[in-house]
C-alpha positions as CSV (number, residue, x, y, z in Angstrom):
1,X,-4.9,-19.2,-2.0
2,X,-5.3,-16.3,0.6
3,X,-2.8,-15.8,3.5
4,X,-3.8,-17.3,6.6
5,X,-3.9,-14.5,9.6
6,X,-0.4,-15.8,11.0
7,X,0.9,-15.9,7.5
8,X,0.2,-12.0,7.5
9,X,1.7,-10.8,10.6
10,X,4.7,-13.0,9.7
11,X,4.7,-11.0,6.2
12,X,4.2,-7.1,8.4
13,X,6.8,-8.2,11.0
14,X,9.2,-8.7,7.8
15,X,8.0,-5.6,6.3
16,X,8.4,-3.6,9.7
17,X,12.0,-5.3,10.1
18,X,13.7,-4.1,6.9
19,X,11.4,-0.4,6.9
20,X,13.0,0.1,10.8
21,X,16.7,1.2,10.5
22,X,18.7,0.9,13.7
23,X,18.6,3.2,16.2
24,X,15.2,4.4,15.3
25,X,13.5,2.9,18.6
26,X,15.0,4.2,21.4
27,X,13.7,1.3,23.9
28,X,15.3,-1.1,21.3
29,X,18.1,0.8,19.1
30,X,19.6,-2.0,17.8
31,X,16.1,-3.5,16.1
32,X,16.0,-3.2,12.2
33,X,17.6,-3.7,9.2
34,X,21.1,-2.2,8.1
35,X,20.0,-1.7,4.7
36,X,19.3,2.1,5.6
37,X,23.1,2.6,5.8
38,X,23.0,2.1,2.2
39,X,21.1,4.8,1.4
40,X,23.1,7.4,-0.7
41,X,25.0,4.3,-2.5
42,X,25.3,3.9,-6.0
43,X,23.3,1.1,-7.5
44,X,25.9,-0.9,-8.0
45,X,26.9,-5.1,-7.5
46,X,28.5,-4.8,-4.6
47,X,26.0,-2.1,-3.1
48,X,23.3,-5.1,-4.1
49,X,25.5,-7.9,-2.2
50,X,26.0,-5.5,0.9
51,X,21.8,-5.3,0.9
52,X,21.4,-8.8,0.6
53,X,23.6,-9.7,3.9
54,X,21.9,-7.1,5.7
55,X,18.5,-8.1,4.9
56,X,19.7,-11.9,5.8
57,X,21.4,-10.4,8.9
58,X,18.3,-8.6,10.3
59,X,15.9,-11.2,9.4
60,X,17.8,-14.6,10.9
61,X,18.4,-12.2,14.0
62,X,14.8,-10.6,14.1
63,X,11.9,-13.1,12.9
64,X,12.8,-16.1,14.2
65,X,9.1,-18.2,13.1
66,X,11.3,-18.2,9.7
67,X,13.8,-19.4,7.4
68,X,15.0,-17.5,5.3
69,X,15.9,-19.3,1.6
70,X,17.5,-17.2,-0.3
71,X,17.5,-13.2,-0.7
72,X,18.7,-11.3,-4.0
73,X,18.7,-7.7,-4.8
74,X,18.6,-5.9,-8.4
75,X,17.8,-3.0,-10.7
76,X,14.7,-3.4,-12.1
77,X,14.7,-4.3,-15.8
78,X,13.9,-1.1,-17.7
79,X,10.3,-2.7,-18.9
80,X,8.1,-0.7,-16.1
81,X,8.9,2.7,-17.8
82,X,9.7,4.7,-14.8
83,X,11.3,7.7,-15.5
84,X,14.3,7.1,-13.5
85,X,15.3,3.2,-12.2
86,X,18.5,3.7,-11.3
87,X,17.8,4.8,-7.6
88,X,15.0,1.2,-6.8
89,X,17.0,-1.5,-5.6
90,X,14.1,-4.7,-5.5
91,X,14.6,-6.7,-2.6
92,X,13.7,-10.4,-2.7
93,X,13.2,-12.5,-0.1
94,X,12.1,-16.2,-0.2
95,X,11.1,-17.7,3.2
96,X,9.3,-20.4,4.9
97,X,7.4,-20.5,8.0
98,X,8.8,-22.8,10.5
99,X,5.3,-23.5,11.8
100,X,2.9,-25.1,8.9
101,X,6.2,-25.0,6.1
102,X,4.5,-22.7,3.7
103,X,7.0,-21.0,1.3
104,X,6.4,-17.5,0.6
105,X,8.4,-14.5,-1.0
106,X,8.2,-10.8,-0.5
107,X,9.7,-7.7,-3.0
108,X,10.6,-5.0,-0.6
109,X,11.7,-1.9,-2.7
110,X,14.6,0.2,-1.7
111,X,14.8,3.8,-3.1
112,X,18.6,4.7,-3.1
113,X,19.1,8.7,-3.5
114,X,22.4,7.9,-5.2
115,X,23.3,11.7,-5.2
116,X,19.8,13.1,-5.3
117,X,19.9,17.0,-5.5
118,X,23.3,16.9,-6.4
């Protein structure tokens, strides 16, 4: 079934939310999503739960033609044989437009540094 116009700029604006940290715009320094503060984290549970309340956070505050369902964040599995996996942190969000009550989800990836360089 192919996304309706309004189904797509609903799916950029979440895209635009979570790639914006805050402070970036300077008319609007508090737009975005927190996540960003998590960049040089360790992939870890409790760096995963802090992702998933900022992503909530920003999204609830943010894009209000949505609900969001649910949100989760983990490692990838291992099967994509990527050299190294440890850094992605896959994003899921589940959400529905408020208008029509389609139910759609979104993977945002998140590339930690986790001590890149070092």
């Amino acid at each position: 079934m192919p996304i309706h116009a309004d189904e797509q700029k609903i799916r950029e604006s979440i895209w635009l939310i979570l790639a914006t940290a805050p402070g970036e715009r300077v008319m609007r320094p508090d737009f975005g999503c927190g996540i960003h503060d998590l960049l040089f984290a360790v992939n870890t549970p409790p760096t995963r739960a802090a992702a998933v309340a900022r992503v909530k956070t920003a999204l609830v505050r943010w894009e209000p033609r949505i609900d969001v369902l649910a949100v989760s964040a983990t490692a990838p599995d291992g099967s994509a044989n990527l050299a190294d996996q440890r850094n992605i942190l896959l994003v899921t969000i589940d959400y529905r437009i408020r208008a029509n009550n389609a139910v759609f989800n979104l993977v945002y990836p998140f590339y930690l540094d986790e001590g890149a360089g070092a």
